[in-house]
BAVEXKOL-317323 format. One record per atom (N, C-alpha, C): y, x, z; atom name. Coordinates in pm, whole numbers, padded with zeros to 5 digits. Layout:
north=Y	east=X	up=Z	site=CA
...
END
This chain:
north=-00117	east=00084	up=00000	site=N
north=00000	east=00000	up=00000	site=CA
north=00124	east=00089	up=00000	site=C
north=00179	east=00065	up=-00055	site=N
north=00345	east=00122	up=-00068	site=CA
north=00414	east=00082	up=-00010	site=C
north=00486	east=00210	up=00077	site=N
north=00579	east=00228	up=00167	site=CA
north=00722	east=00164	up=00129	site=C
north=00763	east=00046	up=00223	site=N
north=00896	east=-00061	up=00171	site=CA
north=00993	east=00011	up=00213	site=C
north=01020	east=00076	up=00298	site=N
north=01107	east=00231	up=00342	site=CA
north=01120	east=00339	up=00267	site=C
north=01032	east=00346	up=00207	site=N
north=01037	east=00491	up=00057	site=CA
north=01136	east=00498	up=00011	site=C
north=01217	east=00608	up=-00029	site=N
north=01305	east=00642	up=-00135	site=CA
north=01287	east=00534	up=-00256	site=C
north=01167	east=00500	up=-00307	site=N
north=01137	east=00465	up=-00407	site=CA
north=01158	east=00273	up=-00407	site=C
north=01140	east=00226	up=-00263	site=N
north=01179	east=00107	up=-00285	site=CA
north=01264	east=00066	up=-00287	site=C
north=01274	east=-00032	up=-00341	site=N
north=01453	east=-00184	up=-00389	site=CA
north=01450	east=-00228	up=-00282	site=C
north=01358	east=-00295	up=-00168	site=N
north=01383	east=-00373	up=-00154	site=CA
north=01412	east=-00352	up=-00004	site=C
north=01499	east=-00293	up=00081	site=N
north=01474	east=-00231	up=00174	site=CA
north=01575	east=-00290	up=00265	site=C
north=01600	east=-00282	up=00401	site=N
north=01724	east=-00367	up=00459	site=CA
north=01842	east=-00366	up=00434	site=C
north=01887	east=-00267	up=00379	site=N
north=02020	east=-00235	up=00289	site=CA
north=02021	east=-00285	up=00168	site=C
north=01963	east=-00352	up=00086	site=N
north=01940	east=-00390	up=-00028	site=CA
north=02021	east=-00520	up=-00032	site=C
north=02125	east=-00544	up=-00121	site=N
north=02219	east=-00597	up=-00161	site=CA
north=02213	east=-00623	up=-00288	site=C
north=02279	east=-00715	up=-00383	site=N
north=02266	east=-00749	up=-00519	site=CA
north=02307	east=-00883	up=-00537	site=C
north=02427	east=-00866	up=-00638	site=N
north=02542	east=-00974	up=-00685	site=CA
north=02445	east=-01025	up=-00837	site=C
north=02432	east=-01155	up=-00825	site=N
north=02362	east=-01199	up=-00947	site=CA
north=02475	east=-01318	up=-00966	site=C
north=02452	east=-01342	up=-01083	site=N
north=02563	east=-01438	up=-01160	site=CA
north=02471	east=-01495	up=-01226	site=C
north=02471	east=-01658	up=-01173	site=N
north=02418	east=-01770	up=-01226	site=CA
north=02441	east=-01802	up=-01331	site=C
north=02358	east=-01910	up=-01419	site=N
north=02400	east=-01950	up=-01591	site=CA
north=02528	east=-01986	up=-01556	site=C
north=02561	east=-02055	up=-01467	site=N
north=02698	east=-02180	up=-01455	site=CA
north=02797	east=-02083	up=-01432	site=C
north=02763	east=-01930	up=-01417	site=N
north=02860	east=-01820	up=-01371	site=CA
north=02932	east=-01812	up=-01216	site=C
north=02831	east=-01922	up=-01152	site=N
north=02838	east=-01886	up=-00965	site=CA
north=02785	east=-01714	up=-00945	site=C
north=02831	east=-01667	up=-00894	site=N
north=02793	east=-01548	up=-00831	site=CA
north=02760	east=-01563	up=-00689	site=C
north=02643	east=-01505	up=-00657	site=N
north=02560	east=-01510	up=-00522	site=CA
north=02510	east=-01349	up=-00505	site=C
north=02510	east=-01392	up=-00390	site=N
north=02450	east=-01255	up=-00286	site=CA
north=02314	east=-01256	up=-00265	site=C
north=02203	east=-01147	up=-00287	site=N
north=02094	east=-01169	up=-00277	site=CA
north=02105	east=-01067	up=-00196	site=C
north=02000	east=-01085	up=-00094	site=N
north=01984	east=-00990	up=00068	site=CA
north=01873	east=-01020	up=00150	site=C
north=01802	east=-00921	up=00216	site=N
north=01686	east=-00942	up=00276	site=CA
north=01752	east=-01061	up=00396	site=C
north=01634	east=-01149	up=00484	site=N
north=01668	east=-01227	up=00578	site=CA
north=01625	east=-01151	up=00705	site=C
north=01770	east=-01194	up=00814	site=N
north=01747	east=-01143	up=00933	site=CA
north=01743	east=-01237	up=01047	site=C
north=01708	east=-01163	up=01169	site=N
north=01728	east=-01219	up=01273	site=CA
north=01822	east=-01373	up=01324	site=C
north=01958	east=-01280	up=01275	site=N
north=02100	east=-01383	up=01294	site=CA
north=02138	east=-01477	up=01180	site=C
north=02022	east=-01485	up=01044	site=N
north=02055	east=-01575	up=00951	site=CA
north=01955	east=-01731	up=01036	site=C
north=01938	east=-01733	up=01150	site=N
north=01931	east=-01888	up=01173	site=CA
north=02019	east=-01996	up=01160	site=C
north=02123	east=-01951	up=01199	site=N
north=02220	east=-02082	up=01179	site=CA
north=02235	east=-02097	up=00987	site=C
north=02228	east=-01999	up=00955	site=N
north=02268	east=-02003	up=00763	site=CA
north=02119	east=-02103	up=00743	site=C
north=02018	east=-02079	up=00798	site=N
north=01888	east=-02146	up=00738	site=CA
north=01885	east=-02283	up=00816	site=C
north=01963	east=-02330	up=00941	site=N
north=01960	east=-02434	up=00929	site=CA
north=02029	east=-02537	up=00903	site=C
north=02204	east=-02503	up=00887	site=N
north=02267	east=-02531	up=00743	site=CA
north=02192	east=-02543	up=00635	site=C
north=02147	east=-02484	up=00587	site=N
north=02107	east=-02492	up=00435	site=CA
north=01949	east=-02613	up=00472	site=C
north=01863	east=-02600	up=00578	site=N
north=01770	east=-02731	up=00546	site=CA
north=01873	east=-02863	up=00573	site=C
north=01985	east=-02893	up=00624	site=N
north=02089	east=-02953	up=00635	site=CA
north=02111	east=-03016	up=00507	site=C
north=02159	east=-02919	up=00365	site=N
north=02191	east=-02968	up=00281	site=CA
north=02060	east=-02988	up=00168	site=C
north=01977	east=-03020	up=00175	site=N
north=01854	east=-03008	up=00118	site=CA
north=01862	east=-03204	up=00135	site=C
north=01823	east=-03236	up=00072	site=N
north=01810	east=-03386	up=-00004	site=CA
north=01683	east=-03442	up=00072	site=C
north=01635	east=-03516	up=00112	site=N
north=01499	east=-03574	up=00150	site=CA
north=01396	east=-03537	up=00017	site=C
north=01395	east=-03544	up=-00072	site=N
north=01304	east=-03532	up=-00196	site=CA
north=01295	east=-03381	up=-00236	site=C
north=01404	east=-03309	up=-00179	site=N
north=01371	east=-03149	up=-00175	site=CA
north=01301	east=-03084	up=-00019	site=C
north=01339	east=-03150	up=00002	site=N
north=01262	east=-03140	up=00180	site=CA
north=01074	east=-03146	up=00147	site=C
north=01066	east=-03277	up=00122	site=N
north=00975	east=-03328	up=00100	site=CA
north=00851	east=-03269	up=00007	site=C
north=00914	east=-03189	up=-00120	site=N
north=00868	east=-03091	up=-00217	site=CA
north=00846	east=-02976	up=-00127	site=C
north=00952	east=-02920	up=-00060	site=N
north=00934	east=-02778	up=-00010	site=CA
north=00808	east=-02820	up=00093	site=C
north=00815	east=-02877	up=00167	site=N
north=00743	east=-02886	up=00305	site=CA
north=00562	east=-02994	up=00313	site=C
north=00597	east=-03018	up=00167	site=N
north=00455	east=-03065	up=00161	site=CA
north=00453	east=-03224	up=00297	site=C
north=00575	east=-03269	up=00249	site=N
north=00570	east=-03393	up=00347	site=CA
north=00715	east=-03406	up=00438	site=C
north=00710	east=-03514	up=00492	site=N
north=00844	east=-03520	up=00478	site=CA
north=00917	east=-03466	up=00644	site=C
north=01000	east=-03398	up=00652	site=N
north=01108	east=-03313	up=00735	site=CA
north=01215	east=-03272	up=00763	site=C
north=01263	east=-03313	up=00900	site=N
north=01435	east=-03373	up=00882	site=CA
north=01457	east=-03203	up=00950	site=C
north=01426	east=-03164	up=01027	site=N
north=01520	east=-03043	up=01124	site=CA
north=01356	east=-02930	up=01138	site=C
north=01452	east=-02803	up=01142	site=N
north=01381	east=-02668	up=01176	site=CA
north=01357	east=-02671	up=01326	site=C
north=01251	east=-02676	up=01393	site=N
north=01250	east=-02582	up=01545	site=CA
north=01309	east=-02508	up=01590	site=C
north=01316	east=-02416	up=01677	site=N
north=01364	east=-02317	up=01759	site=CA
north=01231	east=-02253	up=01682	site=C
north=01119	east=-02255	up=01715	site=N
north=00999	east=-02179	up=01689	site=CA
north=01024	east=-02151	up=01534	site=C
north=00983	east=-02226	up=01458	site=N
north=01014	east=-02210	up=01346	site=CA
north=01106	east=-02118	up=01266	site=C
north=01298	east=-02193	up=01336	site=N
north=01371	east=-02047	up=01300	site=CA
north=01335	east=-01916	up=01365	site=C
north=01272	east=-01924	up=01439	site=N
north=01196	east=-01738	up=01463	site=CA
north=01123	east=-01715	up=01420	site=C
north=01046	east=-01785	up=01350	site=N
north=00875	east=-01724	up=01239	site=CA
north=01027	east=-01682	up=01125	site=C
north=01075	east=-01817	up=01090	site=N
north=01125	east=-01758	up=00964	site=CA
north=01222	east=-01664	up=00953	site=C
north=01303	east=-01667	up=01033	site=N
north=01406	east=-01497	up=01053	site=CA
north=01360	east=-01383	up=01123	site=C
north=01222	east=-01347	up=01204	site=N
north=01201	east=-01225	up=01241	site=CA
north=01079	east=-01210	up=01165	site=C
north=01086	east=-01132	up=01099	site=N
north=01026	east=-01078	up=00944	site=CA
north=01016	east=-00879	up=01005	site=C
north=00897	east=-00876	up=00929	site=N
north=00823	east=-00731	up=00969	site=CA
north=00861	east=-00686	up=00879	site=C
north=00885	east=-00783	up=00708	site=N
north=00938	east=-00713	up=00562	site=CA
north=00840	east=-00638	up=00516	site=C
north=00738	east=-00698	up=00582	site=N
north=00601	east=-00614	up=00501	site=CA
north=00463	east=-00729	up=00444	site=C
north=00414	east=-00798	up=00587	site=N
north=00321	east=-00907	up=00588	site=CA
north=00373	east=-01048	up=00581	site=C
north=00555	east=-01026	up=00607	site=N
north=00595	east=-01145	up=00585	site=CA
north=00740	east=-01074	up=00564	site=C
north=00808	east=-01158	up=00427	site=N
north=00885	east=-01058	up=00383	site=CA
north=01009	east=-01228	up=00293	site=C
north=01086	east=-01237	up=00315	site=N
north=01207	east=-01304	up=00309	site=CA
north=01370	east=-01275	up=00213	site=C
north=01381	east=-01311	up=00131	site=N
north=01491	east=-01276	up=00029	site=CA
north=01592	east=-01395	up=00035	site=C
north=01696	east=-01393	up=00065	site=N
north=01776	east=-01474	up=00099	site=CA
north=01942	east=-01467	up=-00048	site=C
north=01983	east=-01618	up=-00010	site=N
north=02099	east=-01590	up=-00177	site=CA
north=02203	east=-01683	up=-00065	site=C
north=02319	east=-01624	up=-00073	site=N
north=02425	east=-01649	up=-00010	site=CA
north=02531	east=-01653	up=-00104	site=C
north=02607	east=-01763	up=-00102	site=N
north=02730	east=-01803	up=-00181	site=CA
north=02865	east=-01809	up=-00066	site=C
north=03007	east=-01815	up=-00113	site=N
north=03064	east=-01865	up=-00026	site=CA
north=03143	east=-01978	up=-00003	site=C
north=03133	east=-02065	up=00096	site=N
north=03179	east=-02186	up=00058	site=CA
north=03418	east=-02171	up=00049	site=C
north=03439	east=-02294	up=00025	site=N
north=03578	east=-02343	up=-00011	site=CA
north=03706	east=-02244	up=00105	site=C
north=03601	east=-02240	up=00222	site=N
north=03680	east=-02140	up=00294	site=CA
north=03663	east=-01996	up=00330	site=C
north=03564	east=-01983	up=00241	site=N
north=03534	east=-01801	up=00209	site=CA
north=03431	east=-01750	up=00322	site=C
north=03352	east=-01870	up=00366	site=N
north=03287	east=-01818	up=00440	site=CA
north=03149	east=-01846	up=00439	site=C
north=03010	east=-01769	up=00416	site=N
north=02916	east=-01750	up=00351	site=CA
north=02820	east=-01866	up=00383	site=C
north=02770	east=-01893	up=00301	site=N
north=02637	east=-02045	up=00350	site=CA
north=02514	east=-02014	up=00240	site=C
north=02431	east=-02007	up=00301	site=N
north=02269	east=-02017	up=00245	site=CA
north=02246	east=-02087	up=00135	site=C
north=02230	east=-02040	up=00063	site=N
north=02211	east=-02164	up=-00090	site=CA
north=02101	east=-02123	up=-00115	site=C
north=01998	east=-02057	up=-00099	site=N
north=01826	east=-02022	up=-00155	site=CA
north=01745	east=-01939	up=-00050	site=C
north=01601	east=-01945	up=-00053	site=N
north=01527	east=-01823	up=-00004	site=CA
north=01413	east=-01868	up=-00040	site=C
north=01384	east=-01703	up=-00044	site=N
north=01227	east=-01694	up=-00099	site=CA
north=01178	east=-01618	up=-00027	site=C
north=01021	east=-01663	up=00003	site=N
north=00884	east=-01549	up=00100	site=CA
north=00817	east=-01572	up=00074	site=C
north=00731	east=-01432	up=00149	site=N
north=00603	east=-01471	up=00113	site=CA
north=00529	east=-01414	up=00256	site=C
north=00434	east=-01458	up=00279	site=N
north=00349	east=-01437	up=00381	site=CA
north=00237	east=-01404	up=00337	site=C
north=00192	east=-01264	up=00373	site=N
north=00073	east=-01196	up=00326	site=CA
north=-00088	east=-01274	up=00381	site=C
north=-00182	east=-01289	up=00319	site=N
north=-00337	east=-01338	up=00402	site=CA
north=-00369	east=-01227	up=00475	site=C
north=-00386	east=-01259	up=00591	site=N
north=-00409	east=-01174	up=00702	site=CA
north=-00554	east=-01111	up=00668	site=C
north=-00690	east=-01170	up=00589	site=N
north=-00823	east=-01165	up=00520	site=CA
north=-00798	east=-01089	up=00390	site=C
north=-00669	east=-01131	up=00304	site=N
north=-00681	east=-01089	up=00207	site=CA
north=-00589	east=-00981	up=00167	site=C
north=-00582	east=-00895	up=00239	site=N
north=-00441	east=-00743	up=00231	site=CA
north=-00386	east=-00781	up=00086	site=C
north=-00441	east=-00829	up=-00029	site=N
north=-00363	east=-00799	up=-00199	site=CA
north=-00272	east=-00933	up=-00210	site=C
north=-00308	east=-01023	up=-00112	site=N
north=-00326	east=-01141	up=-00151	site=CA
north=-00148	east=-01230	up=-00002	site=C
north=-00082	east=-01308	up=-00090	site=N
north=00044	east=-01408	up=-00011	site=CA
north=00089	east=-01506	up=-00078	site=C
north=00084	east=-01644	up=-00004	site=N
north=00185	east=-01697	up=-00009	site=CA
north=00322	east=-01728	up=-00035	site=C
north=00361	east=-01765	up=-00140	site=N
north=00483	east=-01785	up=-00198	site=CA
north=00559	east=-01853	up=-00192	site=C
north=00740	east=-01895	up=-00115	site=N
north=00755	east=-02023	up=-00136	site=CA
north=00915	east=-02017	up=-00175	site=C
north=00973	east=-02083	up=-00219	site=N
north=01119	east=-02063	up=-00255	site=CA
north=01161	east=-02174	up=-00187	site=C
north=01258	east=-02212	up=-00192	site=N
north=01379	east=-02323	up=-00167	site=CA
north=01542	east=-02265	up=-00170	site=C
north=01564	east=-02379	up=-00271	site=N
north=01694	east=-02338	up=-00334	site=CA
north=01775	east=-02514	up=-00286	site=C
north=01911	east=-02522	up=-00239	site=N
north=01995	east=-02641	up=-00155	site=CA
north=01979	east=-02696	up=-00339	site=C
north=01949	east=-02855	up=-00275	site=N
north=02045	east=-02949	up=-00368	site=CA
north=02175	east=-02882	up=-00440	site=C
north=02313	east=-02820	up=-00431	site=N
north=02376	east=-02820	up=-00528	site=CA
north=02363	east=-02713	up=-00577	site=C
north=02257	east=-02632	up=-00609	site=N
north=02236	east=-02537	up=-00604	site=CA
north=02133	east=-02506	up=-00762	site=C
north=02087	east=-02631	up=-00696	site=N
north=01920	east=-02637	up=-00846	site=CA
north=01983	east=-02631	up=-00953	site=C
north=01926	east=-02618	up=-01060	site=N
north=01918	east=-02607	up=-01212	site=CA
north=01999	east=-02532	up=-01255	site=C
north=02058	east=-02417	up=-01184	site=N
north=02137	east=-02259	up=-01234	site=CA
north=02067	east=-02146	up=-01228	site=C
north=01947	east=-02169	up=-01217	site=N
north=01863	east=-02021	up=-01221	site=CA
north=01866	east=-01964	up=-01125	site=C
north=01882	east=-01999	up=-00988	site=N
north=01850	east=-01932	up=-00869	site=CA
north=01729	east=-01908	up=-00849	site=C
north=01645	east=-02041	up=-00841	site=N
north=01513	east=-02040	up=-00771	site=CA
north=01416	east=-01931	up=-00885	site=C
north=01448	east=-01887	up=-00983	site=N
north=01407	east=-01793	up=-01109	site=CA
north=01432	east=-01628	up=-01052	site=C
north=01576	east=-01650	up=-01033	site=N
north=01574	east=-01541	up=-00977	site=CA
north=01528	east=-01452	up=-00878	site=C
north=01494	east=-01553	up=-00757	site=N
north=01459	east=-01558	up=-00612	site=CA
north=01315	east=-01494	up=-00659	site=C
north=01273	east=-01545	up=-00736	site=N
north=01120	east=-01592	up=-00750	site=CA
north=01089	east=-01448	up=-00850	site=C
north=01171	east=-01415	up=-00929	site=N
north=01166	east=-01265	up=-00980	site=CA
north=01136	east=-01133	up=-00904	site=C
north=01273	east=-01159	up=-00841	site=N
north=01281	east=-01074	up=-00686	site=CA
north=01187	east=-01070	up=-00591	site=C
north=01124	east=-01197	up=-00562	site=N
north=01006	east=-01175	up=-00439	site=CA
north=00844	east=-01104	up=-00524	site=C
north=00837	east=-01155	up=-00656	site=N
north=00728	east=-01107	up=-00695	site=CA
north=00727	east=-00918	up=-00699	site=C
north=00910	east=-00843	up=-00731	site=N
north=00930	east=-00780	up=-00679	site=CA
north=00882	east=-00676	up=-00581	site=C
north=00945	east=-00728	up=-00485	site=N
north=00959	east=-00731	up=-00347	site=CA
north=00788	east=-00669	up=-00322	site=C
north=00700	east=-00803	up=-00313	site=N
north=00537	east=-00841	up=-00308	site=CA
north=00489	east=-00720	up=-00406	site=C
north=00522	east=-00670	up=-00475	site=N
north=00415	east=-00562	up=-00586	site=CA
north=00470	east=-00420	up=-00519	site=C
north=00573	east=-00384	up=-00465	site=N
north=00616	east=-00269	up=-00392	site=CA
north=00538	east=-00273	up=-00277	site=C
north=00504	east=-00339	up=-00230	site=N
north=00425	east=-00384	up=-00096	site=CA
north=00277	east=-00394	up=-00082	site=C
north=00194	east=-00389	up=-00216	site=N
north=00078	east=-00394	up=-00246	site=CA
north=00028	east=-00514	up=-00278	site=C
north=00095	east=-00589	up=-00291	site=N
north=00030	east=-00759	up=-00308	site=CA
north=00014	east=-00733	up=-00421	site=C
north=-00090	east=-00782	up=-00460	site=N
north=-00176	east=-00802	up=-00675	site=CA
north=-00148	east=-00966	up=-00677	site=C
north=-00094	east=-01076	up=-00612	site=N
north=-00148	east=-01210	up=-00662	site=CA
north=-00082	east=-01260	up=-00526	site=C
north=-00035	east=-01414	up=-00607	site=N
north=00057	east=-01474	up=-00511	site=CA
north=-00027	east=-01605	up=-00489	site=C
north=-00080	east=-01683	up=-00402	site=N
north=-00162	east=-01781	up=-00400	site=CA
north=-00096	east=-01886	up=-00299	site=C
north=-00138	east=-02021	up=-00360	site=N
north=-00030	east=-02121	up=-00279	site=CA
north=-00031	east=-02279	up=-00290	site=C
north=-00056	east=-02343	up=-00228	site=N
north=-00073	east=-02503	up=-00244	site=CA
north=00122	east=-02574	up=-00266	site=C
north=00071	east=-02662	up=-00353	site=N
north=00164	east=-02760	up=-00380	site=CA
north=00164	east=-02876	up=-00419	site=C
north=00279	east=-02935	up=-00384	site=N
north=00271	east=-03115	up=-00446	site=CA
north=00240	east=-03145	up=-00615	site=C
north=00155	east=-03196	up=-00684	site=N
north=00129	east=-03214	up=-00783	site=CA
north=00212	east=-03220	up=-00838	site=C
north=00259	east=-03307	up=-00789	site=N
north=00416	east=-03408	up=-00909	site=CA
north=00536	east=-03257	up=-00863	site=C
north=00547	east=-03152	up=-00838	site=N
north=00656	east=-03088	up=-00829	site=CA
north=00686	east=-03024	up=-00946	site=C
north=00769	east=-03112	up=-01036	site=N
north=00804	east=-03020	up=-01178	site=CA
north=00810	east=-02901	up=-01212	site=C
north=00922	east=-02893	up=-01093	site=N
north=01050	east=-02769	up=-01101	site=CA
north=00956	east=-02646	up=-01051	site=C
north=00852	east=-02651	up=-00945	site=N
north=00778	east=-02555	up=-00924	site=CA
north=00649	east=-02506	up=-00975	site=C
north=00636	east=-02598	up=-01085	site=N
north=00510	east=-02553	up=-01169	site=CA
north=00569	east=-02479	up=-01292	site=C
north=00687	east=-02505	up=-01307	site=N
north=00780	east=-02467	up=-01461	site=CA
north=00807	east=-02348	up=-01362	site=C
north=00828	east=-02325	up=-01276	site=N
north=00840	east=-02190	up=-01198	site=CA
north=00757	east=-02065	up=-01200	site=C
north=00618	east=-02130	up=-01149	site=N
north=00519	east=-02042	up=-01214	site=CA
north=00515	east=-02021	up=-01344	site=C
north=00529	east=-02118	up=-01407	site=N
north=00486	east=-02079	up=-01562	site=CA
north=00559	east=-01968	up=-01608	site=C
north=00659	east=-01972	up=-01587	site=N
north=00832	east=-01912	up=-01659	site=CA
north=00722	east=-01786	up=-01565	site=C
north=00701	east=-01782	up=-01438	site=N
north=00694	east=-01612	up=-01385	site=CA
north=00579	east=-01556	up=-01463	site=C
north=00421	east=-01614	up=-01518	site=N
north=00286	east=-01578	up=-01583	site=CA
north=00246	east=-01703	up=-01633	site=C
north=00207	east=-01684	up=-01744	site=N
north=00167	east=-01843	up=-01823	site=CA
north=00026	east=-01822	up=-01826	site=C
north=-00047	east=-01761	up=-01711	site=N
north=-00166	east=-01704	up=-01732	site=CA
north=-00214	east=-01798	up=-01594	site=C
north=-00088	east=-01835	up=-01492	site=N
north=-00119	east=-01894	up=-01405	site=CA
north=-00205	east=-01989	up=-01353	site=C
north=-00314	east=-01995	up=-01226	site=N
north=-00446	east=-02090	up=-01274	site=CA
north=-00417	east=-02185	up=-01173	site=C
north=-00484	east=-02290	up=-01214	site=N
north=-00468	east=-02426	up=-01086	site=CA
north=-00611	east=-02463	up=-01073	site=C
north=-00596	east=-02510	up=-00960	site=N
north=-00689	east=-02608	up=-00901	site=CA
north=-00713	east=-02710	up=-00796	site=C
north=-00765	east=-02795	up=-00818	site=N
north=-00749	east=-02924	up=-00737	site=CA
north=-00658	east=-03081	up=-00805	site=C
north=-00702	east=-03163	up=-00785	site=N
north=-00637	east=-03268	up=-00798	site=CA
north=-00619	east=-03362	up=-00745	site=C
north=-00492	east=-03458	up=-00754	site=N
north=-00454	east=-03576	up=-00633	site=CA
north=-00306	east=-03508	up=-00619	site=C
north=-00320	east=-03553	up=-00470	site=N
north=-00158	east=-03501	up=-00423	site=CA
north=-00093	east=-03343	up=-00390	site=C
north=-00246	east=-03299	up=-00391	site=N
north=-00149	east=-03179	up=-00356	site=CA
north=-00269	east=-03009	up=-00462	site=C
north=-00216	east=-02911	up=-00535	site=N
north=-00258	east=-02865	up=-00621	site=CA
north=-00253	east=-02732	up=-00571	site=C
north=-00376	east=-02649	up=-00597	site=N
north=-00360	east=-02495	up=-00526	site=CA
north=-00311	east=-02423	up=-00661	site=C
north=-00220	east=-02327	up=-00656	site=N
north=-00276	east=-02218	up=-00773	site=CA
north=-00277	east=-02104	up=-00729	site=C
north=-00283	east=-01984	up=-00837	site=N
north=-00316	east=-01810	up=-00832	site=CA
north=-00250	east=-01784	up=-00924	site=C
north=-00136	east=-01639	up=-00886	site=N
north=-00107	east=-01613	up=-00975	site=CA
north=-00058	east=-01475	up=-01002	site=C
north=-00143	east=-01385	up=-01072	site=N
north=-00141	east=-01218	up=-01081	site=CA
north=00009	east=-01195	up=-01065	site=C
north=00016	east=-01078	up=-01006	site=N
north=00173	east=-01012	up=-01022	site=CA
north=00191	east=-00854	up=-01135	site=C
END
């Protein structure tokens, strides 16, 4: 496995990067920390019931206490977090995306993938980007393959995979669909 501290990696706690959306929003892409709880629970805040509902595999109004600590204290290795920050009307920064992945504790090559990008946020190429970046991120780290259950009917995240490997495999049917997908 390759060292995420190396000279050689991007993706490291200093790692910073200005991306400019189709619509020409410019966002901040940055590893997630400790003190981004309040930004992550703002941002499930502005998330729609039907994006809630997609991300979370069922439906979910508010983050835990527990929860915002799985998801902001990150090792950046077995569980590893990419965060996109915009700034709002008064110049002051708010969560508009994130992407992780959580490594199989059985399977060292092998994580979990998940993005979420806010309601006003969708259909500018964030969640593309996010999703660029973490596969990224995941192949510096030793992961070969991103594996992951989802809601059938989720458009936007199957056109996700596709756009990342059109080689991508599924399985299962009904409500909720596993796939695999090489990095």
């Amino acid at each position: 496995m390759a060292d995420p501290h190396s000279a050689e990696s991007r993706f490291t706690p200093d790692y910073r990067e200005r991306v400019r959306l189709r619509d020409g929003t410019e966002v901040l892409l940055r590893l997630v920390i400790p003190a981004d709880r309040l930004l992550l629970q703002r941002g499930m805040d502005r998330f729609s019931p039907v994006s809630r509902y997609n991300r979370f595999l069922g439906a979910k109004r508010d983050l835990t206490a527990d929860e915002l600590d799985y998801l902001t204290d990150l090792d950046g290795v077995d569980h590893f977090a990419l965060g996109a920050l915009a700034t709002d009307t008064e110049g002051d920064p708010q969560g508009v995306g994130v992407a992780r992945f959580v490594r199989f504790g059985d399977e060292t090559d092998s994580a979990e993938p998940t993005v979420a990008v806010i309601d006003a946020y969708q259909g500018r190429g964030l969640g593309t980007v996010l999703f660029d970046r973490l596969m990224a991120a995941a192949r510096e780290r030793g992961i070969r393959r991103f594996h992951g259950r989802m809601l059938a009917h989720n458009k936007v995240m199957r056109a996700l995979l596709h756009h990342a490997s059109p080689t991508v495999r599924w399985a299962g049917s009904g409500y909720v669909t596993e796939f695999w997908l090489e990095l």
